[in-house]
N, C-alpha and C positions, 0 to 999 in steps of 0.2 A: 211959548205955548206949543209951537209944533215941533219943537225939541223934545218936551215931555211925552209928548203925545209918543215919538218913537222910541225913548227910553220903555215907554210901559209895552207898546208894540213886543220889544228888543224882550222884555219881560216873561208877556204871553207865551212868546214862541219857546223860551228856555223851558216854560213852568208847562209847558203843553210835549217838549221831546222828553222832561223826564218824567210825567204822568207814561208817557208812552213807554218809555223804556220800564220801566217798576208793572204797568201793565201785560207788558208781552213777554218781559225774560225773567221779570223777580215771581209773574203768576204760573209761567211754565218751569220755574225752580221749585213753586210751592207745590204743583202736582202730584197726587202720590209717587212715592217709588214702588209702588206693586202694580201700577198702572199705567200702559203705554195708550198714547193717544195720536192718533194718525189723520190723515185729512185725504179726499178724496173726491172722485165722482164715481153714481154709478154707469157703465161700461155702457155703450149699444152696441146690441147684439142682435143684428139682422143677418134675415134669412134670404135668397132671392128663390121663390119656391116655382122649378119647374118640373113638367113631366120626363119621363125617360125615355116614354114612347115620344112617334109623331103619329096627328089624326087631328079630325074635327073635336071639337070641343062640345061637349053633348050637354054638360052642366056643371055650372058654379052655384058649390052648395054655400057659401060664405059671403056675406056683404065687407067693405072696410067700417075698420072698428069693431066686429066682433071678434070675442075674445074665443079662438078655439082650442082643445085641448090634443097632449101627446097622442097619435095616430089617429088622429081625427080625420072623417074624408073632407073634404074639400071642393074636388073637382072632378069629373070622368070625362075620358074620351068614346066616343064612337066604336065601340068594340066589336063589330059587324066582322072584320077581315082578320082580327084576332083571335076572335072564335073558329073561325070556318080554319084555319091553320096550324091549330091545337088539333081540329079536328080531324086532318088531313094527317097529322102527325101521329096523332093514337092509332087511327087504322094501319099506318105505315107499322106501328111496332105492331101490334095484331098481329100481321101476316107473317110479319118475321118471326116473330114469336112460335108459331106455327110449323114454321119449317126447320126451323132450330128443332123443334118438337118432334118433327118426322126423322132428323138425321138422328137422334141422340136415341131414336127408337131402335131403330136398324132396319133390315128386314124382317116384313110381317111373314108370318108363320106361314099362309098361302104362295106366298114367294119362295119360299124354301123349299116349301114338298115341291112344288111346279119346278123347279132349278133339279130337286134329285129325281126325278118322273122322267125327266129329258135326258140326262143323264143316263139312267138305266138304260132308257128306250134306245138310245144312241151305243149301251154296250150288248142291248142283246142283237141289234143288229147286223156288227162288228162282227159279232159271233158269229151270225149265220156266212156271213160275207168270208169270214177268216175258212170255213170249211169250204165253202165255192170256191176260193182261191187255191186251195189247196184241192182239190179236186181237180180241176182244170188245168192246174200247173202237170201236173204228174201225165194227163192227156196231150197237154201242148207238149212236154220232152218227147213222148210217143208219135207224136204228129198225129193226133187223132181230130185234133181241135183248128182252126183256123189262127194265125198270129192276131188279127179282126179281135175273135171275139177274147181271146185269153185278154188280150189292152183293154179293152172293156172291162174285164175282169176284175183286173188289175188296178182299173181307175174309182173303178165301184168300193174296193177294198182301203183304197187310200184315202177317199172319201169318207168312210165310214172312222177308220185312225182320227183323220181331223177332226169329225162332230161329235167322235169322245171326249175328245183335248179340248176343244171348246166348251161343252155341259158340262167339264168337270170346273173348270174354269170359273164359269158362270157360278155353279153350288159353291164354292169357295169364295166368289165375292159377295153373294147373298149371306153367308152364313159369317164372313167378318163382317159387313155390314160398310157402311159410309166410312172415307178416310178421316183420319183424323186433322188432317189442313182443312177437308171441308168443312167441317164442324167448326172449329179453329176461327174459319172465315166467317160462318154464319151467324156465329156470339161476336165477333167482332163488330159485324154490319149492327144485330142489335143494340148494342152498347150505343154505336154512332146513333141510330134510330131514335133510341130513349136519351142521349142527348139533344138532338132534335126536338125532343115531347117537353123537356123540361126548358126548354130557350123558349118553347113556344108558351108553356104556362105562365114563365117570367115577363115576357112579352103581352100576353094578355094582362098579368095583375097590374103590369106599369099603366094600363090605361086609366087607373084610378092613383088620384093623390092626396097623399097624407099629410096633414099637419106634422113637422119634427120634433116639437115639443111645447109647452104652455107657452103661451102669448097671445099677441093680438095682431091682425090684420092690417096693415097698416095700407097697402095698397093695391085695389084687383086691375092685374093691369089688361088681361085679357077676357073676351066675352065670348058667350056660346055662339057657336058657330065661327071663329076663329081658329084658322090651324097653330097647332102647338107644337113646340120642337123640344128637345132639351135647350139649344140656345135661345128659347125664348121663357123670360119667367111667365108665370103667371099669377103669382102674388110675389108680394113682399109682405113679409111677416117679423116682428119683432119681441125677441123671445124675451119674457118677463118674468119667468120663475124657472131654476133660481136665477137671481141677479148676481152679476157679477161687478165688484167693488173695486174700479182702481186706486189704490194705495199708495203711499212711499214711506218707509223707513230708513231713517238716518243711520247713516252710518254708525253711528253711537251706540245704537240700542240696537243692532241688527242681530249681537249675540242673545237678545233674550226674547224674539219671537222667534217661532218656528210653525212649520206648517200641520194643520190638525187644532191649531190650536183654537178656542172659540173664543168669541168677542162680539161686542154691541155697536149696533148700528144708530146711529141719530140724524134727523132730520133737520132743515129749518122749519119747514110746511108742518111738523108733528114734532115741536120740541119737545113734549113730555112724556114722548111713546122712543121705544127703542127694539129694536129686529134683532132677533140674536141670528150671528153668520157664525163661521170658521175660517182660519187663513187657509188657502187652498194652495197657494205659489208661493214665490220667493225668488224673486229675477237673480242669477246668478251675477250678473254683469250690473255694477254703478252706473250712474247716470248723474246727472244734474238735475234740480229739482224744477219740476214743470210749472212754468210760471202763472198754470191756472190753479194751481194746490196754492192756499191762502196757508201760509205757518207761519207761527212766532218766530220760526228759524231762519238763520240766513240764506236767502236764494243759490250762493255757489257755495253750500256742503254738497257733499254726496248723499243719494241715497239711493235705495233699492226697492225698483215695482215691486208690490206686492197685489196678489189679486184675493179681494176676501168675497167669500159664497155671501149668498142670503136666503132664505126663501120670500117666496114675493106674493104670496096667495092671492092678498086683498091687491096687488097691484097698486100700493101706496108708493111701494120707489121705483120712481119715472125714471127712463132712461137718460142717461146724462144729468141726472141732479148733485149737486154738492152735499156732502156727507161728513161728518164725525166717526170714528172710529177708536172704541175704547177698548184695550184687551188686558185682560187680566194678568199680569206675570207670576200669581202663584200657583198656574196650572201646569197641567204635564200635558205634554201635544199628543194628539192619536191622529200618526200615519194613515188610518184606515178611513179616517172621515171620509167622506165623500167621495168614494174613489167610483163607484158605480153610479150612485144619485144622489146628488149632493143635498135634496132634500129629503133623504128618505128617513120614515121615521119622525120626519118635523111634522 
């Protein structure tokens, strides 16, 4: 009897490897050939979401578990010293601004008659001075005059020479106006100034933060009134549309997927619903096949990640689920899919 008993044993096990074998390599021969089918999970894709400023934390607009959307707020910081330094910043260009204004004007028109007024007055003086001189001189050869007062004379005349040379001087710098370095410098200084104004607007808007794209919240890890830093997150967020599909293609078939190309998504959770994606990648480099992909195929073929889009609206494919993957091989691939948003237009 227990001889029998392991012949049928011996039996089972044969009638159970070739059930198996007729099930996984005779049903992946019966397959279409217009139809490639892939095995997979979907991807996590986490965020660790912090500020760019530092500051107190004023408010968290988001709970864990809610689902927020692309540049959604989220969180603010204390923007007390942000403000006041924007503020410090725009008066800064003002002024410069201003005087930039004043050189590129030149001299005001009061400045210039005032510059040739001085001028004249310094050459009719000259004149009277150039006739005394000349007067005096002709007396002092005659010895009519003291050596005393002709030096006086003399000194008064020369006098008068130099505060021509100078008010002409002076009309001549009025009438070109400001150098051109000084100008030069003072658009420079602005420039730096209005870079200053825009560090500081950057700086203020970092006090508020945005969700980076659809998902859900997965964890707030910091509360108001807690300083924030950039090294510190303040969520974790887990993006969920579009999802991204880890794949692999054997080496076999790798000639007849290409990227663009679109294809169906299946569940085990929603077996009679399917997602339409697109292939989005295509790993250049072979690998061995990941021994959490379930294939009919043998574990050491080669094959090639592939990453396929999804859109994920209703949030039906969880992160890290196990997947199906069916793509059509009598399509023509479009380069262009998804190179902006992979779900646009879905």
């Amino acid at each position: 009897m227990p001889r029998l008993v392991k012949v049928l044993l011996v039996l089972l096990l044969v009638a159970a490897a070739v059930g198996a074998y007729y099930y996984f390599f005779r049903r992946a021969e019966q397959q279409p050939r217009d139809q490639l089918t892939l095995y997979g999970n979907v991807d996590i894709r986490q965020v660790h979401l912090a500020f760019h400023a530092t500051g107190r934390i004023e408010r968290l607009l988001v709970e864990e578990g809610d689902r927020v959307q692309a540049g959604q707020l989220v969180a603010e910081l204390d923007p007390v010293r942000y403000q006041a330094n924007l503020a410090r910043a725009q008066a800064e260009v003002a002024a410069q601004e201003q005087v930039l204004a004043r050189l590129l004007a030149g001299s005001r028109p009061q400045q210039i008659a005032e510059a040739r007024a001085r001028l004249h007055a310094a050459e009719a003086n000259l004149k009277d001075l150039t006739n005394l001189y000349r007067r005096n001189k002709e007396l002092y050869q005659r010895r009519a005059i003291s050596s005393q007062r002709f030096d006086n004379i003399v000194a008064q005349y020369e006098s008068a020479v130099a505060a021509v040379s100078q008010a002409r001087q002076a009309l001549d710098l009025a009438l070109e106006g400001p150098r051109k370095q000084d100008i030069a410098a003072a658009r420079a200084k602005l420039e730096a100034l209005r870079a200053a104004q825009r560090l500081a607007q950057r700086e203020l808007a970092d006090t508020k933060l945005y969700a980076p794209g659809e998902g859900v919240i997965q964890q707030r890890i910091l509360q108001p009134g807690d300083m924030a830093s950039p090294a510190t997150p303040a969520f974790t967020v887990a993006l969920s549309n579009p999802v991204w599909v880890r794949a692999y293609v054997p080496e076999v078939e790798l000639g007849k997927v290409a990227p663009g190309m679109e294809a169906q998504i299946f569940t085990d959770s929603f077996p009679d619903k399917s997602y339409p994606g697109w292939v989005g990648y295509i790993s250049p480099t072979a690998e061995f096949t990941p021994k959490t992909v379930q294939t009919p195929e043998l574990r050491t073929k080669l094959v090639y990640r592939a990453r396929i889009y999804a859109c994920n609206p209703s949030g039906e494919l969880r992160l890290g689920m196990p997947v199906t993957v069916r793509i059509s091989l009598k399509q023509k691939p479009s380069a262009q899919r998804g190179l902006d948003n992979p779900c646009s237009g879905k």
